[in-house]
SERO-4910 file (N, C-alpha, C, O; in steps of 0.05 Angstrom, whole numbers):
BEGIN
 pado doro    nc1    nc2    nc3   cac1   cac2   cac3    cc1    cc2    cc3    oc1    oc2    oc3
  Unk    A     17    -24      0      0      0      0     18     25      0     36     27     16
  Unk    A     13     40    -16     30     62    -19     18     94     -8     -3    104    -15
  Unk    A     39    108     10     27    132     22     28    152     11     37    145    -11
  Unk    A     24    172     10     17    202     -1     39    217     23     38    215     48
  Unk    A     56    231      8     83    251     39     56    262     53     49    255     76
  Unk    A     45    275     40     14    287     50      3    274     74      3    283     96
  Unk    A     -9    247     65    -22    231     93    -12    225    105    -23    228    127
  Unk    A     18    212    105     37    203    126     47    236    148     58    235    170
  Unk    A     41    256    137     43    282    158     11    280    173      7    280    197
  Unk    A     -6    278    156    -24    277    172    -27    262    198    -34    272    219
  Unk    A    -19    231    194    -18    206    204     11    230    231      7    236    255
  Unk    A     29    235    220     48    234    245     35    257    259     41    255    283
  Unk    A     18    279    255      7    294    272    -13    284    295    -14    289    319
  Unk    A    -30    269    278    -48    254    288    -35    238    320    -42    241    343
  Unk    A    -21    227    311      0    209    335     14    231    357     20    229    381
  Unk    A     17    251    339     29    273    368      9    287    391     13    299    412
  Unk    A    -18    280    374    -38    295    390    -47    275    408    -42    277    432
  Unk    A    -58    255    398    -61    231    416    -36    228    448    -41    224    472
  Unk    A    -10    231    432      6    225    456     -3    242    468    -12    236    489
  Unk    A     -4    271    458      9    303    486    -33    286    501    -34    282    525
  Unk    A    -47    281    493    -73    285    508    -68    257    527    -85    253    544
  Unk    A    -45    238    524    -44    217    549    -23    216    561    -19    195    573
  Unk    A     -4    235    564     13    232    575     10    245    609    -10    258    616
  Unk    A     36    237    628     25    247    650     18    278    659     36    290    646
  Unk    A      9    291    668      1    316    662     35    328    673     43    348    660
  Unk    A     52    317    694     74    332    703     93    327    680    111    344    679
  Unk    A     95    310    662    104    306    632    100    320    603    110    320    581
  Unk    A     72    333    620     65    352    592     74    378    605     88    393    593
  Unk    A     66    384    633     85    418    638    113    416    631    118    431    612
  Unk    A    141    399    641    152    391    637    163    402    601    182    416    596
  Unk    A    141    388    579    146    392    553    140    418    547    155    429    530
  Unk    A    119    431    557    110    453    545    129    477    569    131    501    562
  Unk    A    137    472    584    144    493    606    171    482    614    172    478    638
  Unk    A    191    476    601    220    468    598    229    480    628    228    469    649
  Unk    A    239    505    622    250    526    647    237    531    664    247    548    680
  Unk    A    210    522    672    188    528    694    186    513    706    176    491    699
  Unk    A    199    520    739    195    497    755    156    503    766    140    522    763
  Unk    A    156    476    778    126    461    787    120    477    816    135    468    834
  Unk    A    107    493    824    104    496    859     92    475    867     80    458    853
  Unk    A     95    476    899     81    461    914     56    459    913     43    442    925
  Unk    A     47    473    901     21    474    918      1    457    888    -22    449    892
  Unk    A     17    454    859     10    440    845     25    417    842     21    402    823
  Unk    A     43    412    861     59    381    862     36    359    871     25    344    855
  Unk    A     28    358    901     19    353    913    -17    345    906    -31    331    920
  Unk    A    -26    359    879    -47    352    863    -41    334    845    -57    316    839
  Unk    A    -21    335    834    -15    311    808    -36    289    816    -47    291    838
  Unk    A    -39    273    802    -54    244    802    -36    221    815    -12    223    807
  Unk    A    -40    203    830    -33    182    842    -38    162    836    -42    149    856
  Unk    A    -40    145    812    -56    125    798    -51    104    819    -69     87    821
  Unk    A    -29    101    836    -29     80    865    -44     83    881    -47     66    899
  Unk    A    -60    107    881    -73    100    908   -111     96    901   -122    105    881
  Unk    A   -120     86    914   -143     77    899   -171    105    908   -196    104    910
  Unk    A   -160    117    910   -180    148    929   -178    171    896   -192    190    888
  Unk    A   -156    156    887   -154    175    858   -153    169    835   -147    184    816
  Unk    A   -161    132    833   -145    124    805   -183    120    795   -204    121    808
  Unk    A   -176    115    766   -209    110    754   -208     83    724   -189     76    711
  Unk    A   -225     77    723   -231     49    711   -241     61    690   -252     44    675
  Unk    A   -243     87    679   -259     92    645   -286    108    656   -293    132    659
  Unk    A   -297     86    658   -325    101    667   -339    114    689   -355    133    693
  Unk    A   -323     90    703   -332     99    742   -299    116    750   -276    113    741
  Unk    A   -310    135    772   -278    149    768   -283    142    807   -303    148    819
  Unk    A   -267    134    815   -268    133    852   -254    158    861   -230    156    855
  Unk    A   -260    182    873   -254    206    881   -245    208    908   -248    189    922
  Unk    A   -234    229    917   -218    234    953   -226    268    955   -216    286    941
  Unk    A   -250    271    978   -254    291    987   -262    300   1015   -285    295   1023
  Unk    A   -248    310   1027   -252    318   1053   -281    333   1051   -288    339   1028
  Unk    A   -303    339   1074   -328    356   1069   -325    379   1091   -328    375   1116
  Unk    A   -319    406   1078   -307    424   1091   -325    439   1112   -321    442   1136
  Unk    A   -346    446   1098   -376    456   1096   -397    433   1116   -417    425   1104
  Unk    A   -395    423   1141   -420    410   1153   -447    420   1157   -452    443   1164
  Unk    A   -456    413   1155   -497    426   1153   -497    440   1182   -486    431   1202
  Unk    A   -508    458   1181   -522    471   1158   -500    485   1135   -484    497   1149
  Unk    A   -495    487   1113   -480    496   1088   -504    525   1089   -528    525   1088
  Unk    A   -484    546   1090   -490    568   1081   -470    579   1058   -447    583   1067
  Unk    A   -471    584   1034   -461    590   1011   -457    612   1017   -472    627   1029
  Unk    A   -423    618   1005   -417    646   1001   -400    641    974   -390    622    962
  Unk    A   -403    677    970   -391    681    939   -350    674    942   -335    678    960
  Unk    A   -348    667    924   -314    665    922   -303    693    925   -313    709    909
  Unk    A   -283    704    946   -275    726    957   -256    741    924   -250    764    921
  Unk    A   -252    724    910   -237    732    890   -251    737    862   -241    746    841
  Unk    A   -269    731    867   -293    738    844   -302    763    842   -321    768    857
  Unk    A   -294    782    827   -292    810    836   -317    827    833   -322    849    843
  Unk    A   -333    808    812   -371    825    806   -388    806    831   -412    803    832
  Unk    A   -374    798    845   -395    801    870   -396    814    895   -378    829    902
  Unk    A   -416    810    909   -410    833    938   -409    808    959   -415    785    956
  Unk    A   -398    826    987   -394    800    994   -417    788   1013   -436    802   1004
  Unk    A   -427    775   1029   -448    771   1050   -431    778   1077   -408    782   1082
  Unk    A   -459    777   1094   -463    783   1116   -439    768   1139   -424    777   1157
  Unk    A   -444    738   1129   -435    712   1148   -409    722   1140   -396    729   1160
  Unk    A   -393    727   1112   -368    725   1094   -353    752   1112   -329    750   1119
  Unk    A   -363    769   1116   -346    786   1139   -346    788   1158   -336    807   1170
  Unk    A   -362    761   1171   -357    762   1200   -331    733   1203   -312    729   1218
  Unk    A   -342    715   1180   -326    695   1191   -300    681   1169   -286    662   1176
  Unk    A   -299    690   1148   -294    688   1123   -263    682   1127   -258    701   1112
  Unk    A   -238    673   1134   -215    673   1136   -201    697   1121   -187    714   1131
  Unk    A   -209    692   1083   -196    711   1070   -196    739   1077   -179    755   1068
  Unk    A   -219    746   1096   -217    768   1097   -188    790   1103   -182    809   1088
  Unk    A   -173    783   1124   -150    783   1126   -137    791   1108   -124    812   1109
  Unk    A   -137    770   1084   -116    772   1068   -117    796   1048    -98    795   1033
  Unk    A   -133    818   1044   -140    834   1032   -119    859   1050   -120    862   1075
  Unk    A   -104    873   1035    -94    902   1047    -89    920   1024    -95    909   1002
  Unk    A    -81    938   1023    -68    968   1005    -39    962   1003    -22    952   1017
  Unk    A    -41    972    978    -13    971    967     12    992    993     35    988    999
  Unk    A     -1   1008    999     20   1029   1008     33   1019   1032     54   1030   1041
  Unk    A     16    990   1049     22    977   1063     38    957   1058     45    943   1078
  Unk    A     47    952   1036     73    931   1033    103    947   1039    121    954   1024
  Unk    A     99    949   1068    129    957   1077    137    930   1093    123    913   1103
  Unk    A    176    933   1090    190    921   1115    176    929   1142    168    951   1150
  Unk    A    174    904   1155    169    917   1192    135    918   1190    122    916   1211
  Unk    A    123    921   1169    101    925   1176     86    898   1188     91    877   1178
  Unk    A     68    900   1210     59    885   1223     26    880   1216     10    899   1219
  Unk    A     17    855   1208     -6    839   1195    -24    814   1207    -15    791   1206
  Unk    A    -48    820   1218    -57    797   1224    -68    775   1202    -85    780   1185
  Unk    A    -60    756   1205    -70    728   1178    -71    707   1190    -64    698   1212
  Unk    A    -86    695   1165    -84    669   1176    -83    651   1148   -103    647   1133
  Unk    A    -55    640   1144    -60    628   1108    -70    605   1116    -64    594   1137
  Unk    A    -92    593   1097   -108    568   1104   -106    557   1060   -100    569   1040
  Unk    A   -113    533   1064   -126    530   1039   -146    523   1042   -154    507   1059
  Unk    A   -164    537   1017   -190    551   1019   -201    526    997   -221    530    984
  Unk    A   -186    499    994   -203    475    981   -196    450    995   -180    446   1013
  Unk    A   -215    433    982   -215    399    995   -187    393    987   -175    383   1006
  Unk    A   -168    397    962   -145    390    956   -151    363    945   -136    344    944
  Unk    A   -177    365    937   -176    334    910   -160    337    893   -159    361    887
  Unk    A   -139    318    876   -123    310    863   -136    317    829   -159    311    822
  Unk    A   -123    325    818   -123    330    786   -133    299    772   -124    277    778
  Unk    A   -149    302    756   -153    286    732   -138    284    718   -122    302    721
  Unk    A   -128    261    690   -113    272    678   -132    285    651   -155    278    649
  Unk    A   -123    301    636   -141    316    615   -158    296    598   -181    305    593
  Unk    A   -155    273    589   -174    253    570   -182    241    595   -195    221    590
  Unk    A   -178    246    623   -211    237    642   -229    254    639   -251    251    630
  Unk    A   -215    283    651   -226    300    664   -248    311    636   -269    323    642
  Unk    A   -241    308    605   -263    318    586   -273    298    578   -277    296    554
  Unk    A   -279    278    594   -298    260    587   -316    272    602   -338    270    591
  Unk    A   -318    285    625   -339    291    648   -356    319    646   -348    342    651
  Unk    A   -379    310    638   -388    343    636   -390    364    652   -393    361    677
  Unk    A   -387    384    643   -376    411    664   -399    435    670   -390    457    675
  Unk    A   -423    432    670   -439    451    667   -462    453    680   -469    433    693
  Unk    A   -479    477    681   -501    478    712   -521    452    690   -527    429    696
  Unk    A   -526    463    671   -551    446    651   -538    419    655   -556    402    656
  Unk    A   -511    407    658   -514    375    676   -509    367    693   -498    347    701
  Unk    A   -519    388    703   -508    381    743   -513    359    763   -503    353    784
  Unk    A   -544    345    741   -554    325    749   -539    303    745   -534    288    764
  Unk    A   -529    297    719   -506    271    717   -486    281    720   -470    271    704
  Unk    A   -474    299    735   -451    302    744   -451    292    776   -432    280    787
  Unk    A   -475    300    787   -480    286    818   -484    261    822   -487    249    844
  Unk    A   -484    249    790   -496    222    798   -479    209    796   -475    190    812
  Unk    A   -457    215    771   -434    208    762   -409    209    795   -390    194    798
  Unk    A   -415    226    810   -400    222    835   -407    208    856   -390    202    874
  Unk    A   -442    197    856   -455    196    875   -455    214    903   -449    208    926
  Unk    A   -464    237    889   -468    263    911   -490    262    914   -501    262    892
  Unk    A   -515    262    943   -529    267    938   -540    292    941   -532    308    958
  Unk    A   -566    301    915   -573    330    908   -583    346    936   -601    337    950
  Unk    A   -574    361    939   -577    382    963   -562    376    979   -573    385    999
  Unk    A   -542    367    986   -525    357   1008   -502    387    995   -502    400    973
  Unk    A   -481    388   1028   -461    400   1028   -451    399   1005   -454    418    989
  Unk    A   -437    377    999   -421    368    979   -431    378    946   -415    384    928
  Unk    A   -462    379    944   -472    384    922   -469    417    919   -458    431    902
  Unk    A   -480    420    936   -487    455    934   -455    466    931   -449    484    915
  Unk    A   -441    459    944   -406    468    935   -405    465    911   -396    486    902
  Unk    A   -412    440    886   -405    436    863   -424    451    856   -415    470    842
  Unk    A   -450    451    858   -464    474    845   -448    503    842   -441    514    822
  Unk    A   -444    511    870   -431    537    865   -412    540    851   -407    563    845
  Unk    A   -398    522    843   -369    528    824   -371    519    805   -355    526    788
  Unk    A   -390    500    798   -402    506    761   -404    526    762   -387    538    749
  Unk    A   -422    543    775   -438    575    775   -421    591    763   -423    602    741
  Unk    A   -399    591    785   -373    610    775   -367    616    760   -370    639    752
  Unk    A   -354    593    746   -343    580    729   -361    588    703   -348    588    682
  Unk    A   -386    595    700   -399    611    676   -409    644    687   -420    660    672
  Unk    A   -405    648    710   -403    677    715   -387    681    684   -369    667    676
  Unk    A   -402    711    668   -382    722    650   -365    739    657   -374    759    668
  Unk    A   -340    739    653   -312    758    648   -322    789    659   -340    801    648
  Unk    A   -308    797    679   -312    836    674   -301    845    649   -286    831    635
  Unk    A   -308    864    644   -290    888    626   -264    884    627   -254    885    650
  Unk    A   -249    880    610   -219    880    615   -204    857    630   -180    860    637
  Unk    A   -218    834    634   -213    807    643   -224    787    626   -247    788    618
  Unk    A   -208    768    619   -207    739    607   -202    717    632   -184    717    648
  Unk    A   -223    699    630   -231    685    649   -236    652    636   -251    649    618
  Unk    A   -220    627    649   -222    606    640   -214    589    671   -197    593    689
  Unk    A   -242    561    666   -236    547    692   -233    521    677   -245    506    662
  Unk    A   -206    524    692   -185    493    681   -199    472    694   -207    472    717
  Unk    A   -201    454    676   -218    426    701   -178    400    691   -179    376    685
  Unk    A   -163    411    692   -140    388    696   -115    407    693   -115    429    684
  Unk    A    -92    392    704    -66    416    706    -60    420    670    -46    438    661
  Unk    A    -72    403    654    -60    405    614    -75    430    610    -65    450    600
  Unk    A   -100    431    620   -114    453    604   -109    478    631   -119    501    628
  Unk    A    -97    473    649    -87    499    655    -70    518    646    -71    543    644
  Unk    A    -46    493    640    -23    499    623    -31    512    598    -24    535    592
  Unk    A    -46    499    584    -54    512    559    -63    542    557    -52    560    544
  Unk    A    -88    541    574   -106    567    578    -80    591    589    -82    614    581
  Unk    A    -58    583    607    -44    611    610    -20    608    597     -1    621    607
  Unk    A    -16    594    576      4    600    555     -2    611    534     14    623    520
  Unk    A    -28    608    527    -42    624    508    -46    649    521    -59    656    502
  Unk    A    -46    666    534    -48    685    549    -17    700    553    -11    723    546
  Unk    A      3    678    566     23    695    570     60    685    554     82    695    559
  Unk    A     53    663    536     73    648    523     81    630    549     69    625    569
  Unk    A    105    623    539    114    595    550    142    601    567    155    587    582
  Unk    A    145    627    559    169    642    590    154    649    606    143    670    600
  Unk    A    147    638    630    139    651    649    149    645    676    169    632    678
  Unk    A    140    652    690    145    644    723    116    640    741     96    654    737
  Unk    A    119    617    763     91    613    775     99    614    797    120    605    804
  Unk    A     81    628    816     86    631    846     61    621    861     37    624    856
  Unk    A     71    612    875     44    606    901     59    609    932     81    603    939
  Unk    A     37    621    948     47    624    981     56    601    994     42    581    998
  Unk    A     80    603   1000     93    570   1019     94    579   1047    111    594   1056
  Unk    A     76    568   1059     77    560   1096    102    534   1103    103    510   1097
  Unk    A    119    550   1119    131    527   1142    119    514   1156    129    492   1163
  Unk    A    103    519   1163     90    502   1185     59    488   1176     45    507   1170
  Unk    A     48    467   1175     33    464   1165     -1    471   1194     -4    464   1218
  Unk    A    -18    487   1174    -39    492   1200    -29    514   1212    -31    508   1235
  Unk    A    -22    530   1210     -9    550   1222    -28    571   1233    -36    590   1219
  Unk    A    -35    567   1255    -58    580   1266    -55    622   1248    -37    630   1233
  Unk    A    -82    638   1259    -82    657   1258    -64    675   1280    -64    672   1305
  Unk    A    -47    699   1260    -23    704   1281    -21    731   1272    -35    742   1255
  Unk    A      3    743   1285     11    776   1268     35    759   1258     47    740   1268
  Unk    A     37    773   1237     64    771   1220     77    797   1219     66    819   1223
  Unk    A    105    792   1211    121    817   1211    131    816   1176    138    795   1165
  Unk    A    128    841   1162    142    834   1138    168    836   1139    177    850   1157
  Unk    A    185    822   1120    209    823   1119    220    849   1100    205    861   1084
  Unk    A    245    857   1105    256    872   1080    258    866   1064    263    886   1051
  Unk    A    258    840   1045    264    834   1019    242    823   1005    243    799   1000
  Unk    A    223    835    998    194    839    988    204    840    955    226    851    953
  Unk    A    195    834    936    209    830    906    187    834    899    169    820    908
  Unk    A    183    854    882    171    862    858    167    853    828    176    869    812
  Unk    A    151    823    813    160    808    803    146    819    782    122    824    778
  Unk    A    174    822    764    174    844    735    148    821    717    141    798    722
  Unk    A    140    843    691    119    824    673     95    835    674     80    835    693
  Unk    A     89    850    643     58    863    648     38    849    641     20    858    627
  Unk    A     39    827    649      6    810    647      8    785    657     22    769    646
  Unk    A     -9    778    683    -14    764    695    -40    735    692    -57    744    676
  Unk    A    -46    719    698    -56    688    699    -64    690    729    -44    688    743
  Unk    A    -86    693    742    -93    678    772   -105    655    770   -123    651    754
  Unk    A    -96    637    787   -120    617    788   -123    608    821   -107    609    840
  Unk    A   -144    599    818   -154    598    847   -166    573    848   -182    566    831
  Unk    A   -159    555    872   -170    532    868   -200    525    873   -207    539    892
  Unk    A   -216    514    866   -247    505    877   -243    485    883   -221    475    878
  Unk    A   -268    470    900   -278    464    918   -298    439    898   -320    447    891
  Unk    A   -292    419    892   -298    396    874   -289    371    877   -271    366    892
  Unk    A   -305    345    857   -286    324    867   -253    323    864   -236    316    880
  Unk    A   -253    331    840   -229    332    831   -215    364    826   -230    383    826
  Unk    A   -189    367    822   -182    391    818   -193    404    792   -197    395    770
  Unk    A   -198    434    803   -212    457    777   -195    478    792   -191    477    817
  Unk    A   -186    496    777   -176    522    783   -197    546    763   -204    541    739
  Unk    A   -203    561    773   -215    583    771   -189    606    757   -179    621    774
  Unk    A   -181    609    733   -158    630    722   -168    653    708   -182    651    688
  Unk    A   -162    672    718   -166    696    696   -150    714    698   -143    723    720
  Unk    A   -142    723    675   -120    746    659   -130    772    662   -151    781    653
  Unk    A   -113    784    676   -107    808    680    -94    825    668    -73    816    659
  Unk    A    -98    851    663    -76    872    659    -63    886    666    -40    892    660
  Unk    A    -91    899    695    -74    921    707    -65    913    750    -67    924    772
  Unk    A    -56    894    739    -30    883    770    -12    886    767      0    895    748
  Unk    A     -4    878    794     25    881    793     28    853    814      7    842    822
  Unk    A     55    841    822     56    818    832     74    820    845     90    837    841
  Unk    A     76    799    869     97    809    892    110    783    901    105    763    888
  Unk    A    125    782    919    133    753    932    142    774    959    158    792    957
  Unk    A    130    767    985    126    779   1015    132    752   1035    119    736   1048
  Unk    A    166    758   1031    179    736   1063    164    754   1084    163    779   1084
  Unk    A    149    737   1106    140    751   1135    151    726   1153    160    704   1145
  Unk    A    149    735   1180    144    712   1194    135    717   1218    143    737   1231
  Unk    A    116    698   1229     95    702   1247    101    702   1279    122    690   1284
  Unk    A     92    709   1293     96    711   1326    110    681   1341    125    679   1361
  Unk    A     96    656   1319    109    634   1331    128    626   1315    141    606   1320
  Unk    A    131    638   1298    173    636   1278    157    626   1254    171    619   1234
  Unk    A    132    624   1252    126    612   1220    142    630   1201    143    655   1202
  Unk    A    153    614   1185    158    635   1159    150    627   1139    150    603   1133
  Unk    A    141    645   1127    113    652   1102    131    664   1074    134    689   1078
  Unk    A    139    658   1057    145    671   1029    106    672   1017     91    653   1010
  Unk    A    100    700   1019     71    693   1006     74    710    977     88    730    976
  Unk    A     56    700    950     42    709    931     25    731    937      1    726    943
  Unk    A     31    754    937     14    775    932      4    789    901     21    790    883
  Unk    A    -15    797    897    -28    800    876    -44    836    882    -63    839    898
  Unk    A    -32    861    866    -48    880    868    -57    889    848    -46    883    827
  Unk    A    -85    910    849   -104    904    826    -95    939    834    -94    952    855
  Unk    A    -88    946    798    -89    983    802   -112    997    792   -116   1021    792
  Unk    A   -134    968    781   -164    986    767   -183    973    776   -197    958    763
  Unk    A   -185    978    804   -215    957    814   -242    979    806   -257    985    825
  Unk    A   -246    990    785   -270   1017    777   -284    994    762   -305   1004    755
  Unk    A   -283    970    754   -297    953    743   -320    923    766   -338    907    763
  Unk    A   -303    934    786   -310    907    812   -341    922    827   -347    946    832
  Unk    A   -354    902    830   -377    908    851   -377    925    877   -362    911    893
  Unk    A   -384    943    888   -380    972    898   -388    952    929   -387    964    951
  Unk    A   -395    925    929   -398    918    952   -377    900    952   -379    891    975
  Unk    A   -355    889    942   -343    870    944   -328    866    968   -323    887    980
  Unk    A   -316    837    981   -311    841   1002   -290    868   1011   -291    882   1030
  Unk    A   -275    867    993   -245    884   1002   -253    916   1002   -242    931   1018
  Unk    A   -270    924    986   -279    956    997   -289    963   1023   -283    981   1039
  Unk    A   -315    936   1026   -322    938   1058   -299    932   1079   -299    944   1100
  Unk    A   -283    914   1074   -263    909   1094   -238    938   1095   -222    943   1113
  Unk    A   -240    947   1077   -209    973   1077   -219    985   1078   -208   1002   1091
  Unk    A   -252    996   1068   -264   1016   1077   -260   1042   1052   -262   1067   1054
  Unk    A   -254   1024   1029   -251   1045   1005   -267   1041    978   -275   1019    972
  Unk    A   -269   1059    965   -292   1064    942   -274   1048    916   -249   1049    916
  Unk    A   -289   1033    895   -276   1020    871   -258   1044    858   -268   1067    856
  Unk    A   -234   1038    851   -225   1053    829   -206   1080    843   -192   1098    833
  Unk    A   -211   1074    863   -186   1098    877   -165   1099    891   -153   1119    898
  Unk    A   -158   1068    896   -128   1064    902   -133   1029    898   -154   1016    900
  Unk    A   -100   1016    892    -96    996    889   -104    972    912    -96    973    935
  Unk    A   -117    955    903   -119    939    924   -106    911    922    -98    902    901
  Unk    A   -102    897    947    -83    881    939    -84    854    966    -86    857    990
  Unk    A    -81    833    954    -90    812    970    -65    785    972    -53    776    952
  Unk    A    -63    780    989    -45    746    991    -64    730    979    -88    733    973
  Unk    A    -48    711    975    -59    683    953    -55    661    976    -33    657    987
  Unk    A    -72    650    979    -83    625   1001    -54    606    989    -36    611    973
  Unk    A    -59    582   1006    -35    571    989    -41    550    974    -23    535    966
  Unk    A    -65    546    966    -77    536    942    -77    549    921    -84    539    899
  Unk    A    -72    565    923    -70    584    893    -49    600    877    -29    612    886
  Unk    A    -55    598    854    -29    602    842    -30    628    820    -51    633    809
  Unk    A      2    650    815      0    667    801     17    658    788     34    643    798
  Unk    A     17    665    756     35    662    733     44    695    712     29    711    700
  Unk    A     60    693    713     74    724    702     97    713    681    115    697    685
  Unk    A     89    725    656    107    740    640    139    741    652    145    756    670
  Unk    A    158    723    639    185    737    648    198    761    633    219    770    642
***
């Protein structure tokens, strides 16, 4: 049988696509992200095909989730979701609140109450030809609950409800917004955004559990060059989803502190210099006590979550 140069390119493309969609997902950052090392806080998600809390048979997938939320589940909006306002319960008891301050406040010596927590169950990544076999959307939320055996109205449901939700909230003005459901299509979604030089940061705690404390900032606060930024934020699902959207007008930080009991914190900070687009109730105006659009606001990154910058 004789080939065509023609089909036999077709045929070898064909084979390259197939591989990049089965390989292991720390094998495809790896290919696509040569000079980019992995943070912690996306090591520790990779897939475990040994352990049986994460591995899947095709059709039935067996999942690992802590239930954060015990009944009664009162829903609040994601603190980083910027067209919402925040609730009542969300500033009295909300952890992130904390993490919200003013730029003019990133000095040495300056003194901070926090408390870094991660703000998900820390289910483990799919790999990409699982995770788009599984539908992603409020219109099948029904065989998606069933597909986990969640039952409908429980804790566990109403969490996944809310972060489908999100997850089709539309874009503000001047934001591009995509929720990765596996670490391939994370990779993807912020390389298309910021090329394939970049750098990723996420907040690293010494101590794990590190109660709420004052922290002291350090002097060597770094200013991490690159005009366009990638957030993603983890949700709250069986499996890992990050919540990412592209920014313009930040700026990005890396803040050594360390806390009253010697924790030391290298944290991800993230400041926004045009919040004139964000909801006039959102948590961080009520908590700083300032109007959208008139000074920079600026927040730590839980340590589930991750920033990516332009080198």
């Amino acid at each position: 049988m004789e080939f065509h140069p023609f089909s036999i390119i077709i045929l070898i493309s064909l084979a390259v696509v197939v591989t990049d969609a089965t390989v292991p997902p720390d094998v495809y950052w790896q290919k696509l992200l040569p000079d980019t090392g992995m943070p912690k806080a996306l090591q520790h998600l990779l897939p475990i095909e040994s352990q049986e809390d994460v591995w899947y048979d095709g059709s039935k997938h067996v999942w690992w989730w802590h239930h954060p939320y015990p009944p009664p589940y009162h829903p609040r909006h994601a603190p980083f979701i910027y067209s919402y306002a925040a609730s009542q319960d969300q500033l009295q008891d909300d952890p992130n609140v904390a993490l919200f301050f003013l730029e003019k406040d990133l000095q040495p010596s300056k003194k901070m109450n926090l408390h870094f927590t991660k703000t998900t169950s820390e289910a483990k990544f799919l790999p990409r030809h699982v995770a788009d076999t599984i539908p992603f959307s409020s219109n099948e939320l029904s065989d998606i609950l069933n597909r986990f055996s969640v039952e409908p109205g429980s804790a566990a449901a109403l969490e996944m409800k809310k972060t489908v939700e999100e997850c089709e909230v539309p874009a503000m003005e001047g934001e591009d917004k995509y929720c990765a459901t596996s670490l391939e299509r994370m990779v993807d979604y912020t390389t298309s955004m910021l090329g394939n030089n970049v750098k990723v940061l996420s907040t690293e705690v010494s101590k794990e559990e590190s109660p709420q404390q004052e922290f002291t900032i350090s002097p060597e606060v770094i200013e991490i060059v690159g005009d366009k930024r990638v957030v993603c934020h983890g949700q709250n699902y069986p499996y890992a989803v990050f919540h990412c959207h592209a920014l313009h007008t930040t700026k990005a930080y890396l803040v050594p502190m360390t806390g009253a009991d010697g924790t030391k914190v290298e944290a991800a900070a993230v400041c926004h210099t045009d919040t004139s687009k964000w909801n006039p109730g959102h948590l961080a105006f009520q908590v700083l006590k300032v109007k959208p659009g008139t000074v920079p606001i600026c927040h730590f990154l839980p340590e589930d979550q991750i920033v990516w910058t332009s080198k």
